[in-house]
VEXKOLSE-748948 format. One record per residue (C-alpha): residue number from 1; residue in three letters; x negated, z negated, y. Coordinates in steps of 0.001 Angstrom, whole numbers, plus 500000, padded with zeros to 6 digits. Layout:
N
R   k   r   east     up  north
R NUM Ala      X      Z      Y
...
//
This chain:
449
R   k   r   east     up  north
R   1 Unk 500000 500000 500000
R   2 Unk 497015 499893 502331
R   3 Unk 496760 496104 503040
R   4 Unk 493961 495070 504888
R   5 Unk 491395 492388 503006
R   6 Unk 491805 489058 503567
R   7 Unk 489303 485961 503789
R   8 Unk 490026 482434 503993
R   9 Unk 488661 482686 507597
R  10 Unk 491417 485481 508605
R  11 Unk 494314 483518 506368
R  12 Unk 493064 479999 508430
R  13 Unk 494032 481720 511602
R  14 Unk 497041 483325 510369
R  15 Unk 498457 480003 509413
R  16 Unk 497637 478204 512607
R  17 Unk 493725 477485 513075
R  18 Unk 490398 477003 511562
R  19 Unk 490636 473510 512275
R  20 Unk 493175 472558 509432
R  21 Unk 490514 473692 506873
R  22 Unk 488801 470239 506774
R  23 Unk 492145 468284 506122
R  24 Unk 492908 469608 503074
R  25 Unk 490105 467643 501042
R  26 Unk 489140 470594 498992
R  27 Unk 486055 469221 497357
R  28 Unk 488151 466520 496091
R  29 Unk 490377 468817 493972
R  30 Unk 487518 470362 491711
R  31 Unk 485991 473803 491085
R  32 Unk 484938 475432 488393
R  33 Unk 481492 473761 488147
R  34 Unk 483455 470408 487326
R  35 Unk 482476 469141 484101
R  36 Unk 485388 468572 481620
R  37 Unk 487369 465650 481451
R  38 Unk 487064 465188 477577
R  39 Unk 485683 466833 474888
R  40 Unk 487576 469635 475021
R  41 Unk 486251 473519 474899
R  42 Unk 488423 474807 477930
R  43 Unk 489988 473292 481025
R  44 Unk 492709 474161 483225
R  45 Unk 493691 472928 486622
R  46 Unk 497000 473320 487307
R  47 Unk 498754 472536 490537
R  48 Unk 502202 471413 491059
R  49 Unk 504747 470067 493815
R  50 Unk 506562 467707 491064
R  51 Unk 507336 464334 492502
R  52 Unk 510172 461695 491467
R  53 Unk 512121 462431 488658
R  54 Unk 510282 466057 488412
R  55 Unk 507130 464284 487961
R  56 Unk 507662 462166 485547
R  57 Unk 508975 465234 483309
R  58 Unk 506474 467483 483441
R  59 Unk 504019 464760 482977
R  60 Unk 505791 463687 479931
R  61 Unk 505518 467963 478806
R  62 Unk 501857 467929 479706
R  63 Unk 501113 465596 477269
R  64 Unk 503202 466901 474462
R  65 Unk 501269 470178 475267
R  66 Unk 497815 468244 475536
R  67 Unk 498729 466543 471698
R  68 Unk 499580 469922 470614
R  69 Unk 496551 471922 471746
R  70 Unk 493690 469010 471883
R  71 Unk 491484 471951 472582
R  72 Unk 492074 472569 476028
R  73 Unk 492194 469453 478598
R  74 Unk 494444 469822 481363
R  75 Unk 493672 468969 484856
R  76 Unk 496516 468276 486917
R  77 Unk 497352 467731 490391
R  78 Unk 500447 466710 492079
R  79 Unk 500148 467940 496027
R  80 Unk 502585 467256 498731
R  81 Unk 506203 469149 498672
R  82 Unk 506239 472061 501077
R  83 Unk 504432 474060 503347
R  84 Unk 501166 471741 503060
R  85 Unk 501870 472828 499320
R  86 Unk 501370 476446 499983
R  87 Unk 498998 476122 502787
R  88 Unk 496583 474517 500521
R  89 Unk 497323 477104 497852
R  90 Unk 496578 479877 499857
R  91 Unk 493458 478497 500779
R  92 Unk 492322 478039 497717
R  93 Unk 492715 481488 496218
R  94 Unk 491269 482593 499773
R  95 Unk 488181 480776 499597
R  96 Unk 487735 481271 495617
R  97 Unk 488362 477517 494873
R  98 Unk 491705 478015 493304
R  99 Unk 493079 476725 490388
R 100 Unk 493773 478054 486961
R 101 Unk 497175 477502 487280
R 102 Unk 500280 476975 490159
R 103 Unk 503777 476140 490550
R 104 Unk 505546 478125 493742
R 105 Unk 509276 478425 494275
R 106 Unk 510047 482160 493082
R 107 Unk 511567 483251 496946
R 108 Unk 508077 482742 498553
R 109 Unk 506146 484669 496008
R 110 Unk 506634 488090 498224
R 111 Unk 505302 486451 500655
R 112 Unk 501988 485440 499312
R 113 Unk 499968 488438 499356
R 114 Unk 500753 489140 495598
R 115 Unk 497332 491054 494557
R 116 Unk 495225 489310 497150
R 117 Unk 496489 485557 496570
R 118 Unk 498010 485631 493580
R 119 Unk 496850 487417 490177
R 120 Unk 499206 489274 488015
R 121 Unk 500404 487602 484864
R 122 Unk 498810 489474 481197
R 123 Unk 501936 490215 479026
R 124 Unk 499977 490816 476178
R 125 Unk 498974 487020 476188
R 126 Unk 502178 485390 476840
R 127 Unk 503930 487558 473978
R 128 Unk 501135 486596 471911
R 129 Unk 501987 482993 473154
R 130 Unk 505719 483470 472372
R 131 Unk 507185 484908 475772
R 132 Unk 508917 488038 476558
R 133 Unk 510879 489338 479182
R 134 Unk 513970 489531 476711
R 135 Unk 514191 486067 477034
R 136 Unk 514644 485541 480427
R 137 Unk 517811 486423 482375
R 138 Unk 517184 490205 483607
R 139 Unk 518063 489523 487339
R 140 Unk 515103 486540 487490
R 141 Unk 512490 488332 485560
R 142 Unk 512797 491152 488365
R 143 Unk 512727 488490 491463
R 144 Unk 509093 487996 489991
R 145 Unk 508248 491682 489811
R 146 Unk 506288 493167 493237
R 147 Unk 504917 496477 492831
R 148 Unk 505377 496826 489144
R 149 Unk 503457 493732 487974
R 150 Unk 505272 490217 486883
R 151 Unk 503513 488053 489235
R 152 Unk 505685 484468 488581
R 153 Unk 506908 483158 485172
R 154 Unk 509912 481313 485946
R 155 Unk 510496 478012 484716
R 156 Unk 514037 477137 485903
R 157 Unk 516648 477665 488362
R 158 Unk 517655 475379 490886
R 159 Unk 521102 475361 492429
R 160 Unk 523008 473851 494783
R 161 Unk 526572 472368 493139
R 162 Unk 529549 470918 493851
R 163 Unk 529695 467327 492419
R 164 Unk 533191 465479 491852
R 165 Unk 534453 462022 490880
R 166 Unk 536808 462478 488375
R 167 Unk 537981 459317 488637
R 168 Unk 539293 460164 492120
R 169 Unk 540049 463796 490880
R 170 Unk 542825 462477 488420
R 171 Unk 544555 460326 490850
R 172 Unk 544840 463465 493068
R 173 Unk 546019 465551 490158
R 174 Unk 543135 467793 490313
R 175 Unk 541811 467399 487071
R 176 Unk 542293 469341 483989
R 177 Unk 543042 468612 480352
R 178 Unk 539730 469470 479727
R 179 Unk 538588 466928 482327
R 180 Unk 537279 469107 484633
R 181 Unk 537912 470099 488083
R 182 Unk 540916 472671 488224
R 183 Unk 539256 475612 489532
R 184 Unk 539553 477025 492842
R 185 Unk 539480 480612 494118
R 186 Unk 540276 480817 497371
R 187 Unk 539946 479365 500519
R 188 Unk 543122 477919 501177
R 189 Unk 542746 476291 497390
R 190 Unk 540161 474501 498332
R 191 Unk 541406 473180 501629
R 192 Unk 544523 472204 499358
R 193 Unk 542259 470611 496953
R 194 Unk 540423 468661 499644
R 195 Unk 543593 467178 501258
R 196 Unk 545039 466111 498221
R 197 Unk 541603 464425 497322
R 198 Unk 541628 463077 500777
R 199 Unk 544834 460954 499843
R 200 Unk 543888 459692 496635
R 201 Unk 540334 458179 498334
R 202 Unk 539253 454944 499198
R 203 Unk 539828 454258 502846
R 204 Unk 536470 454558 505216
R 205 Unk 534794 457473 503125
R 206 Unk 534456 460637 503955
R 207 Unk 536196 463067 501279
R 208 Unk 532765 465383 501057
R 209 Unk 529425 464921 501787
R 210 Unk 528051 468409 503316
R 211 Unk 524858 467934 504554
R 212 Unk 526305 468852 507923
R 213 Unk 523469 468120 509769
R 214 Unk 520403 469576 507477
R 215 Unk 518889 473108 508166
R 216 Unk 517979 473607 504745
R 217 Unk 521275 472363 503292
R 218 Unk 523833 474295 505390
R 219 Unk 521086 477045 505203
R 220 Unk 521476 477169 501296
R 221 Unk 525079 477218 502101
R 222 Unk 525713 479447 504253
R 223 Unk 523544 481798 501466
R 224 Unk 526140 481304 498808
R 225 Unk 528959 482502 500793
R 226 Unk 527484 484749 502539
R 227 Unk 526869 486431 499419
R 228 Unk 530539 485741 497885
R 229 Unk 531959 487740 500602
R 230 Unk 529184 490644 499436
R 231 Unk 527136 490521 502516
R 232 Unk 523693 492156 502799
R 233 Unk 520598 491648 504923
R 234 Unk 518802 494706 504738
R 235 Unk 518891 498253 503556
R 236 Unk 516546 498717 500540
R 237 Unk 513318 500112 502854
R 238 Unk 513335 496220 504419
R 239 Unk 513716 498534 507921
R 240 Unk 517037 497940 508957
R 241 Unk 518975 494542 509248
R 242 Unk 522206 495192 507513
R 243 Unk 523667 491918 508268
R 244 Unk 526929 491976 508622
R 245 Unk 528164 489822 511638
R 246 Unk 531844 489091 511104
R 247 Unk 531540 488258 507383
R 248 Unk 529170 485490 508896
R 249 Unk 531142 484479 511224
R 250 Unk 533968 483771 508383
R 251 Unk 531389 482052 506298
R 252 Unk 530693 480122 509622
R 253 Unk 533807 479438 510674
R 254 Unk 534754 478373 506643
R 255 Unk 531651 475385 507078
R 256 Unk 533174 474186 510348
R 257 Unk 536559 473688 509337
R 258 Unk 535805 470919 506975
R 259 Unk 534188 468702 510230
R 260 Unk 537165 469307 512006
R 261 Unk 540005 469235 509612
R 262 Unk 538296 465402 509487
R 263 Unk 537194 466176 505734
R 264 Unk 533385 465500 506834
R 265 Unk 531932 462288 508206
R 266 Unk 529014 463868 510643
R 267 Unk 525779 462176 509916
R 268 Unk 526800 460399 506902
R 269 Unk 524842 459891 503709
R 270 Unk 525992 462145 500939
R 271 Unk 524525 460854 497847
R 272 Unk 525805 456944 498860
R 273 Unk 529450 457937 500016
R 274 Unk 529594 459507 496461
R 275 Unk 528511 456707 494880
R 276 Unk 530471 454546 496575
R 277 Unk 533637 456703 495701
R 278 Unk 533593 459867 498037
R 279 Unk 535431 462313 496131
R 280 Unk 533353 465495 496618
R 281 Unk 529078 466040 497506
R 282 Unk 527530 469384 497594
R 283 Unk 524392 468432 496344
R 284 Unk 521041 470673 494352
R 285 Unk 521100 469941 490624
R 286 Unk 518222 467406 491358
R 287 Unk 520591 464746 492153
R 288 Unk 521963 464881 488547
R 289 Unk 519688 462150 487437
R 290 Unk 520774 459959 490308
R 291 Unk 523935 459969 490218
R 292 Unk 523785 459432 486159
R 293 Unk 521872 456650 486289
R 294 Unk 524790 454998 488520
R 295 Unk 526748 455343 485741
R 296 Unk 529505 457133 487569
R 297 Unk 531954 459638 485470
R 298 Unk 531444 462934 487268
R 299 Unk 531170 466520 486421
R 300 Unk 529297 468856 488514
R 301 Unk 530500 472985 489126
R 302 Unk 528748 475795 491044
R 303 Unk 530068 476018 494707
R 304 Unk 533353 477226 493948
R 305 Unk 534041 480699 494437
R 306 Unk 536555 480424 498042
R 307 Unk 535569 483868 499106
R 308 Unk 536877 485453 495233
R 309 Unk 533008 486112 494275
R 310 Unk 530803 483328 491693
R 311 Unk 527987 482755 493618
R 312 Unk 526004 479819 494661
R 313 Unk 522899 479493 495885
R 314 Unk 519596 479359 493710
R 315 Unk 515566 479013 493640
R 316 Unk 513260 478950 491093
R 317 Unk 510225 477114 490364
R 318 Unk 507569 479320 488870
R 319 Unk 504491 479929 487070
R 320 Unk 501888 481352 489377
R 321 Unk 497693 482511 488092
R 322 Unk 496364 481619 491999
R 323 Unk 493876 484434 492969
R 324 Unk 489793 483770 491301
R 325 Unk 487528 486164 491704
R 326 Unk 486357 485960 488154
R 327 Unk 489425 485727 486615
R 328 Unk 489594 485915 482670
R 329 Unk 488366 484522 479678
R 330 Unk 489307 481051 478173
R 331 Unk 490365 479396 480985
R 332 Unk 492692 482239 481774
R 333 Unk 494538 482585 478453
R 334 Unk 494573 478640 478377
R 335 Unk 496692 478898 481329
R 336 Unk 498613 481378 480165
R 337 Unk 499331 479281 477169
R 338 Unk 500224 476251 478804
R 339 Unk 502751 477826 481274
R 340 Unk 503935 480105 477607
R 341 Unk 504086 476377 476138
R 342 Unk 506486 474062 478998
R 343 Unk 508409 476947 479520
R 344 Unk 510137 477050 475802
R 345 Unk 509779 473500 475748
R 346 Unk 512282 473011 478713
R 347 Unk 514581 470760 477332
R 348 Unk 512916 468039 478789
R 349 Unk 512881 469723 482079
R 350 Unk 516882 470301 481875
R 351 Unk 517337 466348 481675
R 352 Unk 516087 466593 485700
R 353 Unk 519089 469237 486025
R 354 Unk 517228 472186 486323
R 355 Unk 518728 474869 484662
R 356 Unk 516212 476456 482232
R 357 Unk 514972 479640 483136
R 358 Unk 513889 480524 479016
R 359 Unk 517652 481641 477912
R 360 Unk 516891 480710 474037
R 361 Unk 517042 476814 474731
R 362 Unk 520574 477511 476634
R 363 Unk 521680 478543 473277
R 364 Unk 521017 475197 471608
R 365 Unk 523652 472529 471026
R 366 Unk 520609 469946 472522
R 367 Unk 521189 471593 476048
R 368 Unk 524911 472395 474763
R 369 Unk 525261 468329 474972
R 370 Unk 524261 467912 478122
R 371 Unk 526378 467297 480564
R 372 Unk 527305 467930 483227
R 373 Unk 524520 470621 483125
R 374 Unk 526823 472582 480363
R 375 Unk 529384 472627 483177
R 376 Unk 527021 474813 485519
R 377 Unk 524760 476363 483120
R 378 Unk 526704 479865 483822
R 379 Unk 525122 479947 487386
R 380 Unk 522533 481508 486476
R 381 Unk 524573 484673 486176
R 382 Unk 525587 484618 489913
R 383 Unk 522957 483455 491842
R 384 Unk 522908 483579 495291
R 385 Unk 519299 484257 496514
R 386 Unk 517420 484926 499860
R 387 Unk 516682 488641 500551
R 388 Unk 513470 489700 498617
R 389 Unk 510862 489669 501668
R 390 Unk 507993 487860 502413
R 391 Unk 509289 485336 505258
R 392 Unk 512200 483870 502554
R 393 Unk 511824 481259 499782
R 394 Unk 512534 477426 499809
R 395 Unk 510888 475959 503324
R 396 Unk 510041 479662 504496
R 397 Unk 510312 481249 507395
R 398 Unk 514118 482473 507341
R 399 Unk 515002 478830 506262
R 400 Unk 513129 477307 509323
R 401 Unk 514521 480210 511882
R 402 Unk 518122 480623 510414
R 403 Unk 518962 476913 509028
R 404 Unk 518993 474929 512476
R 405 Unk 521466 477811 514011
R 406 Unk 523754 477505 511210
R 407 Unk 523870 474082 511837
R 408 Unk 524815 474391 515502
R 409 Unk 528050 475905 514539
R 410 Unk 528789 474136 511599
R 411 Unk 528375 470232 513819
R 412 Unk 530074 472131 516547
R 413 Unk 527534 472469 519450
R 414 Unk 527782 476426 519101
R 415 Unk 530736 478632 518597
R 416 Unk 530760 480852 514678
R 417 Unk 530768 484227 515965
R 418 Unk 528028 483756 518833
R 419 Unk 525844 481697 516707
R 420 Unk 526393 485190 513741
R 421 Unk 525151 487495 516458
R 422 Unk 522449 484846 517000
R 423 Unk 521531 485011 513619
R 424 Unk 521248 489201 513588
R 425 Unk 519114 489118 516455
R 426 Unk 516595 486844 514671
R 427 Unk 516861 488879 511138
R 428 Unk 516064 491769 513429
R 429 Unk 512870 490201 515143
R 430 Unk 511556 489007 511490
R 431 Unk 511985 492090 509890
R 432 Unk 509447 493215 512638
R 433 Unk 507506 490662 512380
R 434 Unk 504109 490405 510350
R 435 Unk 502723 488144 507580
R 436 Unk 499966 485972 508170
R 437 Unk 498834 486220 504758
R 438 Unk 498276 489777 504895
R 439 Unk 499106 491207 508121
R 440 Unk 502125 493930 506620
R 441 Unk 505782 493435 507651
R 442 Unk 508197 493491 505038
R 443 Unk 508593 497317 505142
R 444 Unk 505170 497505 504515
R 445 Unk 504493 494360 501944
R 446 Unk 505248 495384 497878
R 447 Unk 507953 496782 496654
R 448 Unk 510648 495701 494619
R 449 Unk 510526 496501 490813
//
């Protein structure tokens, strides 16, 4: 595509300075001249954002994979959630100090210079290792395609859900034999829903927790019905904004209604009101193990489908082989095996909620029994995702430039239709705009598969 070269000098200044490079600690993170930690004949260093629950389950998979394979010791690091993440990353792979092995979230893989930063995965060795693209949902797999090469191996989806108490749920009639949520498909069934909810609630709670004042949660949002109503964001070139203003506005408008139909406490903490007995959160899938270990009888759907179209809003984390200049041998194909390895052993990764992105362990009654993960496992056939381009992805720049305007309309302090012309004038100066990792624009970064 004619991309210019890149060196961790150029990529410092892109991302805001040469004088970040000496906070990062690099040194302290290892390179390859690090001796191993045990006995073993290879080593791989694998990064990862994992924290909390997260954490604590991939640690517990990294040591099943470390009994399994006491050849190869494993080196991990858990780095800050983010942008610090990814600044680090890129860093790294710049200056030919990075890992074996990375976690990213799949939406902000265009955007890291994919050939320069990142190094394509070998399907050869993760077939050998028990990992094709047959078994991974065929709209996925191509998210982590640029330019004809597979350059993430998803791990899971991530999705953002509707959560309901059906204790609440019964005593507004709202719940099925089956003893989940009726389903909804429009939006005056859902308005219906919420005001009968609203009557069977404890006094003093709001009736849904919406995030209402969180750019990446009404951001996420706004994605999933956005896309419901079949909206684009650019033509297939990435050189014209295709964003289609007055389907916005109606997702807009849809998001402010429930602050001022009194439905939405401004402000007010989500996870606790549901605790406490709200009847309805929109929360990610994360907060499954939360609100389990409160012992609370829930169930937990996709966003429901108000706008006629299943859709709600996903990311992926995923696999990434961070740019080295020597690239190959052992170390390589040990990485290859241990991403090969946690991602068909996901089941302990679906206890977090994450929905698995390896389709064969959706097909066994182990993830069949849990709940209420078998109540949203079909999202991954509608996802809602963020256009393909290199300033979108979880804490990207579309999040950080859209998010805080949807937010304006949706707490009131900017009118739905101005704040959807707002958003098409910003769309239009991204597209424009370059990357800092490489210097192309989206028309002129790699191309979809």
């Amino acid at each position: 595509m004619g991309r210019p070269g890149l060196n961790r000098r150029q990529l410092l200044a892109g991302i805001g300075g040469l004088t970040v490079a000496g906070s990062f600690g690099f040194a302290a993170l290892g390179t390859g001249a690090d001796a191993l930690a045990s006995g073993a004949d290879t080593r791989v260093r694998y990064w990862n954002l994992f924290s909390g629950g997260d954490g604590a389950n991939m640690i517990t998979m990294l040591d099943s994979f470390r009994k399994d394979n006491p050849g190869i010791d494993v080196k991990d690091s858990t780095l800050q959630w983010g942008n610090p993440f990814y600044t680090k990353l890129a860093m790294a792979a710049a200056g030919n100090r990075a890992p074996e092995l990375g976690v990213m979230h799949l939406g902000r893989v265009t955007g890291f210079s994919p050939g320069r930063l990142l190094d394509p995965w070998d399907l050869g060795l993760l077939a050998e290792y028990g990992v094709n693209e047959a078994d991974f949902n065929p709209a996925l797999w191509k998210r982590a395609v640029i330019d004809g090469k597979l350059y993430a191996l998803p791990l899971d989806i991530h999705v953002q859900l509707c959560f309901y108490r059906k204790d609440v749920l019964k005593k507004a009639d709202l719940l099925g034999d089956d003893g989940r949520m009726v389903p909804v498909t429009s939006t005056t069934e859902w308005f219906d829903a919420l005001k009968k909810a609203k009557k069977a609630q404890k006094k003093g709670l709001q009736t849904i927790g919406l995030w209402t004042n969180d750019q990446n949660f009404q951001w996420w949002f706004f994605v999933t019905f956005y896309t419901q109503l079949g909206g684009t964001w650019f033509n297939a070139a990435n050189t014209e904004v295709t964003f289609d203003t007055d389907k916005a506005t109606q997702v807009l408008e849809f998001l402010r209604r429930h602050v001022t139909d009194g439905y939405v406490i401004p402000g007010a903490p989500t996870g606790e009101q549901f605790v406490n007995g709200a009847p309805f959160t929109w929360e990610g899938n994360w907060s499954v193990p939360v609100f389990s270990g409160a012992g609370l009888d829930y169930g937990a759907m996709p966003l429901p489908p108000v706008f006629g179209r299943q859709a709600t809003h996903a990311e992926s984390h995923a696999f990434v082989l961070p740019h080295q200049a020597g690239r190959g041998g052992a170390a390589n194909e040990a990485a290859h095996r241990l991403a090969a390895y946690v991602v068909k052993h996901a089941q302990q990764w679906a206890a977090g909620g994450h929905i698995p992105a390896y389709t064969p362990t959706l097909s066994t009654d182990a993830y069949k029994n849990l709940s209420p993960q078998n109540e949203y496992v079909s999202a991954m056939d509608h996802q809602a995702t963020e256009p393909k381009v290199w300033f979108a992805g979880s804490t990207g720049v579309l999040a950080q430039d859209l998010g805080p305007v949807v937010v304006s309309s949706t707490t009131g302090s900017a009118k739905p239709d101005a704040v959807a012309r707002r958003m098409k004038s910003r769309l239009t100066t991204l597209l424009a705009s370059k990357n800092p990792m490489d210097g192309t624009t989206a028309a002129q970064g790699g191309a979809v598969a």
